[in-house]
C-alpha positions as CSV (number, residue, x, y, z in Angstrom):
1,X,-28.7,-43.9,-61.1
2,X,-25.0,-43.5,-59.7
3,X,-22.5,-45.4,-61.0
4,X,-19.0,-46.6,-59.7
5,X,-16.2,-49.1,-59.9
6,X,-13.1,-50.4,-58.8
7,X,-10.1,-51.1,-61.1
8,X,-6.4,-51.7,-60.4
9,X,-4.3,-50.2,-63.1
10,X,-1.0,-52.6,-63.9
11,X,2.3,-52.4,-65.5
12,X,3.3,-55.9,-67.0
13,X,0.7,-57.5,-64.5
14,X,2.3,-55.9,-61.8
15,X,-0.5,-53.7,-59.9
16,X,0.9,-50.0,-59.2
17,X,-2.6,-48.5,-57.8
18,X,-6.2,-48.7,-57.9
19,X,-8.8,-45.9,-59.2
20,X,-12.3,-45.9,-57.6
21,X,-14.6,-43.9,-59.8
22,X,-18.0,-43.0,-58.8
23,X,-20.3,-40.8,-61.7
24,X,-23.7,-39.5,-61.2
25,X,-25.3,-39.2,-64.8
26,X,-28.0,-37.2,-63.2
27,X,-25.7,-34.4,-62.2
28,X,-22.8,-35.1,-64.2
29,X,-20.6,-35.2,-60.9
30,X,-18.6,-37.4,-59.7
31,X,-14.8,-38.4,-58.4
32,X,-11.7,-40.3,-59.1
33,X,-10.0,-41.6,-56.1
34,X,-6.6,-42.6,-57.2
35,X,-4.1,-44.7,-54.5
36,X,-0.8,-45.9,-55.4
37,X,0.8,-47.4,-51.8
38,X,4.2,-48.7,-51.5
39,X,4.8,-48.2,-55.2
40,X,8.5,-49.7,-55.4
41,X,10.9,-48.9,-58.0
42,X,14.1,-51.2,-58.6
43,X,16.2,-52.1,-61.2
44,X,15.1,-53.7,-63.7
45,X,11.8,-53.7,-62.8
46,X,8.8,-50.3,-62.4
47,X,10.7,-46.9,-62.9
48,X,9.2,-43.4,-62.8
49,X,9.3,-42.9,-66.7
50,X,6.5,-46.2,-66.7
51,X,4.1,-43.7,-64.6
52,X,4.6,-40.6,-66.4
53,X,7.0,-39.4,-69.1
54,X,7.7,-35.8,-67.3
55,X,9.7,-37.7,-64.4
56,X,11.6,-40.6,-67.5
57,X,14.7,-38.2,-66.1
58,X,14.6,-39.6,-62.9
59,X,15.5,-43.4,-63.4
60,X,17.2,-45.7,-63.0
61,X,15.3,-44.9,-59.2
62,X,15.3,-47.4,-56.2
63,X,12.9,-47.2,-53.3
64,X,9.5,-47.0,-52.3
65,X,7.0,-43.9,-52.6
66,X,3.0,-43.5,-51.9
67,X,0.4,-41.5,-53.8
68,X,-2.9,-40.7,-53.0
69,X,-4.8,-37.9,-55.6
70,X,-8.2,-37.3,-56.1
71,X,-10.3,-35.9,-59.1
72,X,-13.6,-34.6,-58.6
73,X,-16.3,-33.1,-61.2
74,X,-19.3,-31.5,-61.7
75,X,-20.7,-29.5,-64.7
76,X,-17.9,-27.8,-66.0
77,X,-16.4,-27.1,-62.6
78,X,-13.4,-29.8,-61.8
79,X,-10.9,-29.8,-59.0
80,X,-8.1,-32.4,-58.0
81,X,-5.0,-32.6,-55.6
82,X,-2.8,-35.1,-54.3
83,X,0.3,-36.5,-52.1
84,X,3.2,-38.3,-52.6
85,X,5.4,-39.3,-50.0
86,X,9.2,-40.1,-50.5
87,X,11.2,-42.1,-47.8
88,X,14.6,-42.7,-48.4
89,X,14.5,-42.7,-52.4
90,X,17.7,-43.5,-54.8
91,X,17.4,-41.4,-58.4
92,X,19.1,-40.2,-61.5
93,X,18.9,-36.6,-61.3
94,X,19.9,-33.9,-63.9
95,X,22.3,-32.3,-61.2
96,X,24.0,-35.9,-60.3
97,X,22.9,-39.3,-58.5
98,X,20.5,-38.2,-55.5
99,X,20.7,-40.7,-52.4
100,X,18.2,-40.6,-49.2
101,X,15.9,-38.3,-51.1
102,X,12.6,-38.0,-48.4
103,X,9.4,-35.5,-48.4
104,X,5.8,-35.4,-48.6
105,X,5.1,-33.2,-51.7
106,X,0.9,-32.1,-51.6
107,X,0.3,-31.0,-54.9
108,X,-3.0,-28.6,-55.0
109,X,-3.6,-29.1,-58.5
110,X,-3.0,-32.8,-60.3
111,X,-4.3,-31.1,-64.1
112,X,-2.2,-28.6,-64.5
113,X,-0.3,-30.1,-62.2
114,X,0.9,-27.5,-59.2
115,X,2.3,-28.0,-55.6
116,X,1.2,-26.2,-52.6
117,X,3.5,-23.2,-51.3
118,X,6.7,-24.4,-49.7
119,X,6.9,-28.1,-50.2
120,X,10.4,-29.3,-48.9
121,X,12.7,-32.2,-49.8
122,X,15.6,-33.7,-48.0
123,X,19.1,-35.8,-49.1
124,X,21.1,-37.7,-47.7
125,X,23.8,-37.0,-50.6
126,X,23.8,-35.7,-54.2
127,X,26.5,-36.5,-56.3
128,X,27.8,-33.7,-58.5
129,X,31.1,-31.8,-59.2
130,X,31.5,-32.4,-55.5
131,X,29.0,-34.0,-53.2
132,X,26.5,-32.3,-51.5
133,X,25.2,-33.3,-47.9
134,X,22.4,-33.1,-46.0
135,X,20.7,-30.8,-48.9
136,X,17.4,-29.2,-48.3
137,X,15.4,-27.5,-50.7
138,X,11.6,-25.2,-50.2
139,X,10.1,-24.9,-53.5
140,X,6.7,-24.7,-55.2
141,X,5.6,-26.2,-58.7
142,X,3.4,-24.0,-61.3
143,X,2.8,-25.3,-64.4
144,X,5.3,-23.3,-66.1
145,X,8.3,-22.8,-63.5
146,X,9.9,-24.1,-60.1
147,X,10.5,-21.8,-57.7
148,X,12.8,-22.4,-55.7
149,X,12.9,-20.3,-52.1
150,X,15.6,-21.9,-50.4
151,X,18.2,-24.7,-50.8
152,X,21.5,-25.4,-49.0
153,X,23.8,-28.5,-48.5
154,X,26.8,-28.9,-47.0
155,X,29.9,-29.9,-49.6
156,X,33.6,-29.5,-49.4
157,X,33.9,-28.6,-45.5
158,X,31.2,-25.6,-46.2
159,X,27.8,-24.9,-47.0
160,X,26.3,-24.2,-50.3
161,X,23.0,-21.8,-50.7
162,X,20.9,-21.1,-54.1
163,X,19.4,-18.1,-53.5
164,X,15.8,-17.7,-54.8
165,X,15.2,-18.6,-58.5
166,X,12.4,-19.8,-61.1
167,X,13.2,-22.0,-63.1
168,X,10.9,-22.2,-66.3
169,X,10.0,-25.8,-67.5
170,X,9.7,-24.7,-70.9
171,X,11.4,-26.7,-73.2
172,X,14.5,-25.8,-74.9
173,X,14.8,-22.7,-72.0
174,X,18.1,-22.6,-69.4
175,X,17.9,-21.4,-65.7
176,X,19.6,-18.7,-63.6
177,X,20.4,-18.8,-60.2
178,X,23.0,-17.3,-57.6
179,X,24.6,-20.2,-55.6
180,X,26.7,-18.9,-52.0
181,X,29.5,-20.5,-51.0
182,X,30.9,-20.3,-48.0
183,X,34.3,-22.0,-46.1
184,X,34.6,-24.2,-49.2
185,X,37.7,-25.9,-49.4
186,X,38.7,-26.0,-53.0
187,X,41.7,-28.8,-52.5
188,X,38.7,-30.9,-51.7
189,X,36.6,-29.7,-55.3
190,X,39.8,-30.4,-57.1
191,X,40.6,-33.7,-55.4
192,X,37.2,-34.7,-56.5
193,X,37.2,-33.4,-60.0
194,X,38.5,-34.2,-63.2
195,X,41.2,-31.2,-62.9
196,X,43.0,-33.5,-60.3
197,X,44.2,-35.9,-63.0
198,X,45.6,-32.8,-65.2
């Protein structure tokens, strides 16, 4: 017969999602149907390093975010995919303190895990050497790299541009990338550095 179940999976008591399962034994198929809804993080309290250690970078976060992914099997065929959606998200970034951060992210493949083409992402502010505004970035996941197609912000009365790069996700491996600046008004970089105070 088919089998299936319900279970809520919990951090400190705290439900984050529930997994439906169904299996047929008969035909070895089956799914996973995985929802995590209004999944807050806050100080103090769930961060994204509790989910998953390959996102432990990104706290201390603050805000709200959904996931829905689902796993399905049969014989030695399996497929999964999935969608998280950001609203207004605070995070610790490895470029600086990211503020406003929004997007809905569909990720074709959850195992190895890899986005669909073009996914974008918004910003109200990213804190770095100077702050960046309203930054927008088109990129797609692989398992090994980001490639990044597009990003721009504006920062220092100008607008910044990366030009097109991959980024592997190797450990131990550094990234390349060309960024265009244009109308930047350096008094404004300095004022907001260190090499003010010198």
């Amino acid at each position: 017969g088919r089998e299936e179940m319900c279970d809520d999976v919990a951090r400190d008591r705290e439900v984050v999602g529930v997994v439906s399962l169904r299996h047929d034994p008969k035909s070895q198929s089956g799914e996973a149907i995985i929802e995590a809804r209004a999944l807050s993080f806050a100080k103090g309290g769930l961060q994204p390093g509790d989910l998953s250690p390959l996102v432990a970078s990104l706290s201390p976060a603050a805000g709200q975010v959904d996931f829905t992914g689902r796993i399905a099997w049969g014989g030695d065929q399996a497929e999964s995919s999935g969608d998280l959606v950001l609203d207004n998200l605070a995070l610790r970034s490895p470029a600086g303190a990211v503020t406003g951060l929004a997007g809905k992210i569909h990720f074709a493949s959850l195992l190895p895990l890899r986005t669909a083409p073009d996914q974008v992402l918004t910003a109200q502010k990213v804190d770095v050497f100077t702050p960046l505004t309203a930054a927008r970035a088109t990129f797609t996941l692989t398992p090994d790299a980001l490639e990044v197609r597009a990003a721009e912000a504006a920062a220092a009365g100008g607008q910044v541009r990366l030009e097109p790069t991959r980024l592997a996700l190797a450990a131990n491996t550094t990234g390349k990338g060309v960024l265009d600046l244009k109308a930047i008004d350096l008094s404004l970089v300095i004022a907001g550095s260190s090499l003010a105070e010198k």
